[in-house]
TORVOLO-213981 format. One line per 8 residues: for each residue x, y, z of C-alpha. Coordinates in Angstrom, 2 decimals, padded with zeros to 5 digits. Each point is the difference from the previous one (the first is absolute). Layout:
BEGIN
X/Y/Z  ...
//
This chain:
BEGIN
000.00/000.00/000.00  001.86/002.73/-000.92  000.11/003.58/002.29  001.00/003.12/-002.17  001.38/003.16/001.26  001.07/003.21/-001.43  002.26/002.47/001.47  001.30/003.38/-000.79
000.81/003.33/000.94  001.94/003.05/-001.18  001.48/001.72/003.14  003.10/-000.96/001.95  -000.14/-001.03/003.46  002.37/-000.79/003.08  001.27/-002.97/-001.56  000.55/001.00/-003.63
-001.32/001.06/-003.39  -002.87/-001.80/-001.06  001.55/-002.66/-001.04  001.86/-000.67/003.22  -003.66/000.42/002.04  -001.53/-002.28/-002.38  002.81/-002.94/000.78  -000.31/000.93/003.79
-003.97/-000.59/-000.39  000.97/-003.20/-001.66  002.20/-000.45/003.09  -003.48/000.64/002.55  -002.15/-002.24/-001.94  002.16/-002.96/000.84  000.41/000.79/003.22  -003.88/-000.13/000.30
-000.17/-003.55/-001.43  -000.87/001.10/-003.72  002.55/-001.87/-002.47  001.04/001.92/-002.99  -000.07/-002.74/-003.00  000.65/002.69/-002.72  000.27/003.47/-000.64  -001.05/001.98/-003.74
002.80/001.87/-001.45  -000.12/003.94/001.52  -002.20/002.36/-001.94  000.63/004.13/-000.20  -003.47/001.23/-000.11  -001.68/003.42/-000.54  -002.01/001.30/002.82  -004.06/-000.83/-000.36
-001.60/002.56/-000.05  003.05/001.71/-001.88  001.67/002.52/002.01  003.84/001.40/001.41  000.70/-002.49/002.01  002.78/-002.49/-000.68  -000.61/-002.73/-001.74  -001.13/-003.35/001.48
002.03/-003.46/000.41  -002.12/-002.64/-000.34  -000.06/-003.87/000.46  -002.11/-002.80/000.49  -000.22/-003.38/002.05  -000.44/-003.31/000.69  000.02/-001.24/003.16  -000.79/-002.75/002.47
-001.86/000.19/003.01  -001.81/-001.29/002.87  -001.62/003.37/001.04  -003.73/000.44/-000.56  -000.39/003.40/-002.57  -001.04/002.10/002.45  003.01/-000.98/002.00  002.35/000.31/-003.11
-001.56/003.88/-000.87  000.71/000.42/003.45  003.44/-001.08/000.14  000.46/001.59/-003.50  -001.35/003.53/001.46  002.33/-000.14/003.27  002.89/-000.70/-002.28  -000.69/003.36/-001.88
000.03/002.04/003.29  002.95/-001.60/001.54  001.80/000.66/-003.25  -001.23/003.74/000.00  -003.34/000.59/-001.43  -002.14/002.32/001.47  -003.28/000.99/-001.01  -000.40/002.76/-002.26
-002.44/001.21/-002.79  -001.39/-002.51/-002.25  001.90/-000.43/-002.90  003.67/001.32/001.46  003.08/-000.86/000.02  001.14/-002.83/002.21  003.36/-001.86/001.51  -002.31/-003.58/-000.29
-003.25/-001.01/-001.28  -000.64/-004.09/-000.17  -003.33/-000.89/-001.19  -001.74/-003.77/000.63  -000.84/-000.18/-003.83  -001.29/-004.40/000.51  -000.63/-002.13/002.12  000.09/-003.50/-002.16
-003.45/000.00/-001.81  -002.16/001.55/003.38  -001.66/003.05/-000.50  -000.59/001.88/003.39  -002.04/001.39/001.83  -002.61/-001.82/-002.34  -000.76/000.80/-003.73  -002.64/002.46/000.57
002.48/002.31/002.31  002.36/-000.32/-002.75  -001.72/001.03/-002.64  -001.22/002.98/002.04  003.43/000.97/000.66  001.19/-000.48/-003.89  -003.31/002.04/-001.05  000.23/002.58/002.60
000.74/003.50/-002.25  002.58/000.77/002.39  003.52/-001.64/-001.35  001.42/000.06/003.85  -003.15/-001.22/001.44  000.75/-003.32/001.75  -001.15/-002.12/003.36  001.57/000.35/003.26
000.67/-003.79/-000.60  001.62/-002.38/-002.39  -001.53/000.48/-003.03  001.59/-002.97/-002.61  000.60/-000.16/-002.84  001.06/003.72/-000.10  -002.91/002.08/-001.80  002.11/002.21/-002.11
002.44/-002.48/-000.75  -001.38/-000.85/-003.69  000.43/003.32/-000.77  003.30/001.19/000.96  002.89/-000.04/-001.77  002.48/000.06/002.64  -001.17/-002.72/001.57  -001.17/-002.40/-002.99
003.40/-000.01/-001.74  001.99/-000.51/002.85  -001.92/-002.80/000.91  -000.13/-001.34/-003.69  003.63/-001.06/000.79  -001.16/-002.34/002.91  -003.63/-000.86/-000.47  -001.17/000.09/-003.45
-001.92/-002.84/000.15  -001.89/001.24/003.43  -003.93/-000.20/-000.74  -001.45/003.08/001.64  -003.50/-002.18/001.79  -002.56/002.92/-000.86  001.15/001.04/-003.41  000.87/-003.41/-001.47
003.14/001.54/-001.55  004.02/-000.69/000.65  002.35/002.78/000.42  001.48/-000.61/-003.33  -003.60/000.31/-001.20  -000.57/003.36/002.01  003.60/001.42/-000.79  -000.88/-000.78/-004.26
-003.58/002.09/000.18  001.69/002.81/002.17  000.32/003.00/-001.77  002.86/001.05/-001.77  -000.40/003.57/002.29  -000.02/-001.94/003.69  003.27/-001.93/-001.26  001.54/003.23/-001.04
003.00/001.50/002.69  000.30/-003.60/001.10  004.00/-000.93/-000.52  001.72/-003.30/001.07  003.07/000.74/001.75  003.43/-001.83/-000.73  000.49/-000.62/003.85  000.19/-002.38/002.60
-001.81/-000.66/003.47  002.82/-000.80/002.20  000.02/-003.45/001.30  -003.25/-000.26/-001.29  001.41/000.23/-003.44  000.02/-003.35/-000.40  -004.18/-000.68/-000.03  -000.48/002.49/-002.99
-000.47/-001.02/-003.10  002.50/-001.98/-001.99  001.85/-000.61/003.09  -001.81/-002.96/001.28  -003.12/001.23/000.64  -003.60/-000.06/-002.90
//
């Protein structure tokens, strides 16, 4: 049953660039009892909505757990604040941001809930609970291509489609300011793709 996360931010914090935060998250989740079995290659994204801020690092996740998805967004949330996020307006700039994007095929709280949350006109709307799979996943760029490199074959359980389905009927305009980057993840180099890891 495979877990996805993505992760990203575009502001430095005590222990680093982004970069170096993002491999110190890695660092927390495994401490918590999440496994990292492989990490996307890192993505340079443009700020949604666009704006001055720097630009984003991205990556996605798949891991192994024995925490509940409630537990996991909670573990994933105090991992953000103990790495330097603090809450600011919607939208901003941020040191960490790690998103539970699935949870295997479950779709939490129930179907109706999600679909409310997916429908609601307001794109930062969400529940003040675990809300799988992620409701703006299918249409985000940032998060659909990174996780193209480790999950293409993931059926999303409400839509009936696989990321590699969702990334092809993106459009063009959602993939654009989207870059891979030729870099590695530290020691976690080696669960990217091409180096061990699908």
């Amino acid at each position: 049953m495979p877990v996805l996360l993505a992760m990203g931010g575009n502001l430095p914090s005590a222990v680093g660039t982004p970069l170096d935060t993002q491999v110190a998250a890695l660092e927390c989740l495994l401490k918590a009892g999440v496994e990292v079995e492989a990490v996307s290659c890192l993505y340079r994204t443009s700020p949604v909505p666009v704006s001055d801020q720097p630009d984003f690092i991205n990556c996605a996740l798949r891991v192994r757990t024995h925490l509940a998805p409630q537990a996991l967004l909670d573990v994933c949330q105090e991992t953000e604040v103990a790495l330097g996020r603090q809450k600011g307006e919607r939208w901003s700039a941020r040191t960490l941001d790690i998103d539970v994007l699935a949870y295997g095929d479950r779709v939490l709280p129930d179907e109706q809930a999600w679909r409310d949350v997916t429908c609601n006109p307001d794109p930062a709307y969400i529940l003040d609970q675990a809300v799988v799979p992620h409701p703006r996943l299918h249409l985000r760029g940032f998060v659909l291509m990174p996780l193209n490199d480790i999950a293409p074959e993931w059926r999303h359980p409400v839509l009936g489609t696989t990321v590699r389905e969702m990334l092809t009927k993106l459009p063009a305009s959602d993939r654009a300011g989207i870059e891979r980057m030729a870099v590695d993840f530290g020691r976690f180099s080696t669960l990217q793709p091409g180096r061990g890891a699908v």
